[in-house]
N, C-alpha and C positions, 0 to 999 in steps of 0.2 A: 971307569965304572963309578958311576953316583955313589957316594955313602948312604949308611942309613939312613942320617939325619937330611941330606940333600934328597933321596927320593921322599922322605916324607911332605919337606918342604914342597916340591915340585908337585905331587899330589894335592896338596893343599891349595895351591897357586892355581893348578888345572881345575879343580872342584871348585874355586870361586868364580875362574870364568865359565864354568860352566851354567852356574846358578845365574851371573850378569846374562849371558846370553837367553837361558831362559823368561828370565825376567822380562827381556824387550820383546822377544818372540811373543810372550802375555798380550802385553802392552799395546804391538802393534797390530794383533791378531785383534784386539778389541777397541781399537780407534779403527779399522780399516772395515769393520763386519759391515755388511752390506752393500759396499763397494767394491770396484774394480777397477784396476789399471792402475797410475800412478795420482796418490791425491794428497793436494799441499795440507800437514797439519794444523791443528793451532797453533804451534809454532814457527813463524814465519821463515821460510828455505828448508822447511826440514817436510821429508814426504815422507810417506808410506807406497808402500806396493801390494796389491792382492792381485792375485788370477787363479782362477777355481779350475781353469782347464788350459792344458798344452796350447802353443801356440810355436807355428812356423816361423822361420825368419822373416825380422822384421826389420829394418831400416828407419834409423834418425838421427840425428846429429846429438852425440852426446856431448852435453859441455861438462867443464870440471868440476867435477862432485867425488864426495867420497862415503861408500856406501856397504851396508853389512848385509849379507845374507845370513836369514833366520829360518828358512822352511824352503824345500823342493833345492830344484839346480835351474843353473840357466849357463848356456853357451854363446860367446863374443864372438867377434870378429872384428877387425878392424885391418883395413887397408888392402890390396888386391893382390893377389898371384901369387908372385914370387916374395914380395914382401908382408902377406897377411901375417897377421898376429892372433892365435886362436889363445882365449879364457876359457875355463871350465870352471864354474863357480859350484859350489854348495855349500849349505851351513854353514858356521862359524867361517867363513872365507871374507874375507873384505876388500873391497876396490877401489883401486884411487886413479878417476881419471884427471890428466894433469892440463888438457889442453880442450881445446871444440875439435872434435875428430867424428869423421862420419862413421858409423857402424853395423852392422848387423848383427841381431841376437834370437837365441831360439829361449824358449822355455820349458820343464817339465813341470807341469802341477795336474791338480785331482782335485774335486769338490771337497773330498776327505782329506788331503794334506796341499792343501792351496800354497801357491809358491809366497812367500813372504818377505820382503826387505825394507829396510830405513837409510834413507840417502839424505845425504844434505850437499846443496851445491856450493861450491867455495867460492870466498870472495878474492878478487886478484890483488883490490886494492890492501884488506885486509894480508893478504901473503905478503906482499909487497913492504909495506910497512913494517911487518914484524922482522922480515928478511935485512932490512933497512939496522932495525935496532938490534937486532943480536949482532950484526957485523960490528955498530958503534959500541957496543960492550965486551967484544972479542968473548961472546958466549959462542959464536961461531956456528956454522951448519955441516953435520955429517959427512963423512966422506960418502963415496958411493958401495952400498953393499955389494959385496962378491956373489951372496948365495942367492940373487933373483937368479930367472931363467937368462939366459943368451938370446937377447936376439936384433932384430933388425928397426925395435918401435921402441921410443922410450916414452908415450904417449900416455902409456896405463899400468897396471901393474895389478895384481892378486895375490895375496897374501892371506895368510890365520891372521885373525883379528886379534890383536893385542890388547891389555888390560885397560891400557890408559885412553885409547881409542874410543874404546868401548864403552867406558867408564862414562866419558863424553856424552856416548849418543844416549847412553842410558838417563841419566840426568836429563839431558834434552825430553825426552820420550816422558818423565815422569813429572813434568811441565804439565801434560796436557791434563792431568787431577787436580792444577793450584793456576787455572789461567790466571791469576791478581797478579803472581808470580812470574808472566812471561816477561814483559817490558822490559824489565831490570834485569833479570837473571840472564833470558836466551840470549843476547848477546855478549855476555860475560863468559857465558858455557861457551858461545861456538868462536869465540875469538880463543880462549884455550886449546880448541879444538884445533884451531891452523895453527896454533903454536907446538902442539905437540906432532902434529902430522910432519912440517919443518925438522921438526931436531928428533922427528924417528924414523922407524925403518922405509918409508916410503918417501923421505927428506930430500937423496940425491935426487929422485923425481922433478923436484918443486926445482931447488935449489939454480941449477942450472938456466930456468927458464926468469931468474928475478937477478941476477946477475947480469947487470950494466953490461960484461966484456962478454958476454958468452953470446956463441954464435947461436944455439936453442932461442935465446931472447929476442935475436935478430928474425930469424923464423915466425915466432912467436906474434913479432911486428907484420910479418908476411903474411898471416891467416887474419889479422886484423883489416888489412887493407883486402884481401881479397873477399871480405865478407863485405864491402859498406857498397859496392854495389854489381849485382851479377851481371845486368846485362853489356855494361863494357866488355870489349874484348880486352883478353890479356896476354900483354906482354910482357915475358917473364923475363928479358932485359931489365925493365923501365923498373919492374916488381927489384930486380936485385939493385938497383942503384935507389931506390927510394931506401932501400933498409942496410946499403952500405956493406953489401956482401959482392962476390961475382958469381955470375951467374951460375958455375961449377958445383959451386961450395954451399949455395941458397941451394940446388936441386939434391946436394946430396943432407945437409942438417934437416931440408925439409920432410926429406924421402922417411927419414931417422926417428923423426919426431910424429910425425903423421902416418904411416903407413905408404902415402900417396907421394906422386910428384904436384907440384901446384897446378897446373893444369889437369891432373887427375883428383885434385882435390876441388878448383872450381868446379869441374863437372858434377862431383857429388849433391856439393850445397844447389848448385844449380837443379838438379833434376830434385832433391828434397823441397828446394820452396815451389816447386812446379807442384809436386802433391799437394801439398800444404794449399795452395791457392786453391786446385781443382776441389778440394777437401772441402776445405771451412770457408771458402770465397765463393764457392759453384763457379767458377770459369771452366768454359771449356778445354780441350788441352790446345787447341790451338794458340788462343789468347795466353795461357798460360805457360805454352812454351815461347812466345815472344815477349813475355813480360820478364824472364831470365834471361834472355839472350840470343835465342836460339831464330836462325834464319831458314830453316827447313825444319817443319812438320813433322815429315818423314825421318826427320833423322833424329828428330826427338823423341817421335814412339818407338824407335830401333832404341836406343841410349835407355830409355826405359822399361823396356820391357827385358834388357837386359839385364840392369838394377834390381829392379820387382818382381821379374819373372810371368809377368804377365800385361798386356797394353792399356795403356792410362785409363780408357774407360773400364776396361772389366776391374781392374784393381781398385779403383774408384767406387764402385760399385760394390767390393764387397768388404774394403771399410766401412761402409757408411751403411752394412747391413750387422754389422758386431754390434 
């Protein structure tokens, strides 16, 4: 049981984050007004998000970012079947994706309580380095916490947003009143920012993937090569001997880390840049399924429509009417 003096302090503690949180929720509600969807700040890697109404699931390749929700909720997914990974975010919740992993996500918001968040994406090289120098200073990195959830993805994670996190993005956000002040400072703030992400509760996350001997690293090599070009075919032999694992052991750290097996995870990127092209390129889906790879038509609007829920052109069609 707390002492007096420990719950007072603790109350104290919770009322300051509570006023930080307020504070950005301000901040981002009035850099974002008039807009919708996700829009890069003044501050260079740091976004805002508004949506004034509900929105079904959606599919995109989330890359590593780490990000706070301020207003409404929204629901993740990540990875298929028996190995999905479901998020339930709301308020003061915060997310740290650690890798490029494909996802789905639904939203709730209202014109009257618009969903609201501030993401910033992380730099590898930036992790990388800092990871580098606390190992040569024996400042060291984290073990792994106990009290995440159990499960099968080590890809993301969701959390209450911590003080010094926060502290972070909030400074970032109060950037956008002193632009003279970005050049010098935002990158000052957001390399603290990967420093504190490393040596805190979301740390074993990182840690694992910047680590020379870990097989997550090796992995990690694995979604690099499978991104540089889709329409190769692959072979997930050739994939585990470029990055020095066996084949076993690449299917199962990948499964772990991703949601997906590699070949369920090519298909993903592959059928996302096929939208992406039919989207913002105007190709047809024909063209655009043989520009990923795909040697049947037919099998690409089945693959699709499985994905989206609906066949390329009609999906097509009613992004491009939002």
């Amino acid at each position: 049981m707390l002492s007096h003096e420990e719950a007072y302090l603790r109350e104290r503690e919770n009322a300051g984050l509570v006023a930080m949180l307020d504070e950005l929720r301000e901040l981002v509600d009035r850099q974002s007004a008039g807009t919708t969807g996700v829009v890069e700040s003044p501050v260079p890697g740091f976004h805002t998000v508004r949506l004034e109404k509900s929105c079904g699931t959606e599919h995109c390749l989330e890359r590593p970012l780490f990000s706070i929700i301020l207003q409404g909720s929204k629901h993740m997914t990540c990875g298929l079947k028996e190995n999905a990974r479901d998020f339930s975010l709301r308020a003061g919740n915060s997310l740290l994706v650690s890798i490029d992993v494909p996802a789905s996500s639904a939203i709730l918001a209202s014109r009257e309580t618009p969903f609201l968040a501030a993401f910033i994406h992380l730099d590898k090289k930036t992790l990388l380095d800092l990871s580098l120098r606390m190992s040569e200073t024996q400042s060291g990195l984290p073990a792994a916490r106990q009290d995440f959830e159990k499960g099968d993805f080590d890809g993301a994670a969701v959390d209450m947003v911590d003080e010094d996190l926060l502290s972070c993005m909030l400074r970032l956000a109060r950037l956008w009143n002193k632009p003279e002040q970005i050049a010098v400072r935002a990158p000052i703030i957001a390399a603290e920012l990967h420093y504190v992400l490393l040596c805190g509760r979301y740390g074993h996350l990182l840690q694992s993937l910047y680590r020379r001997d870990s097989q997550n690293s090796a992995a990690v090599q694995a979604i690099a090569l499978l991104k540089q070009d889709l329409a190769n075919p692959l072979r997930v032999n050739e994939l585990a001997r470029k990055v020095n694992m066996s084949v076993s052991s690449l299917h199962r750290h990948f499964k772990q880390l991703t949601g997906y097996s590699p070949l369920q995870y090519r298909k993903q990127l592959r059928l996302l840049e096929a939208r992406r092209l039919m989207f913002t390129e105007n190709e047809q889906a024909a063209s655009a399924a043989m520009s990923v790879g795909y040697e049947s038509v037919t099998q690409f609007n089945r693959d699709y429509k499985r994905m989206f829920g609906e066949p390329p052109h009609k999906n097509i069609r009613r992004l491009q009417a939002v």
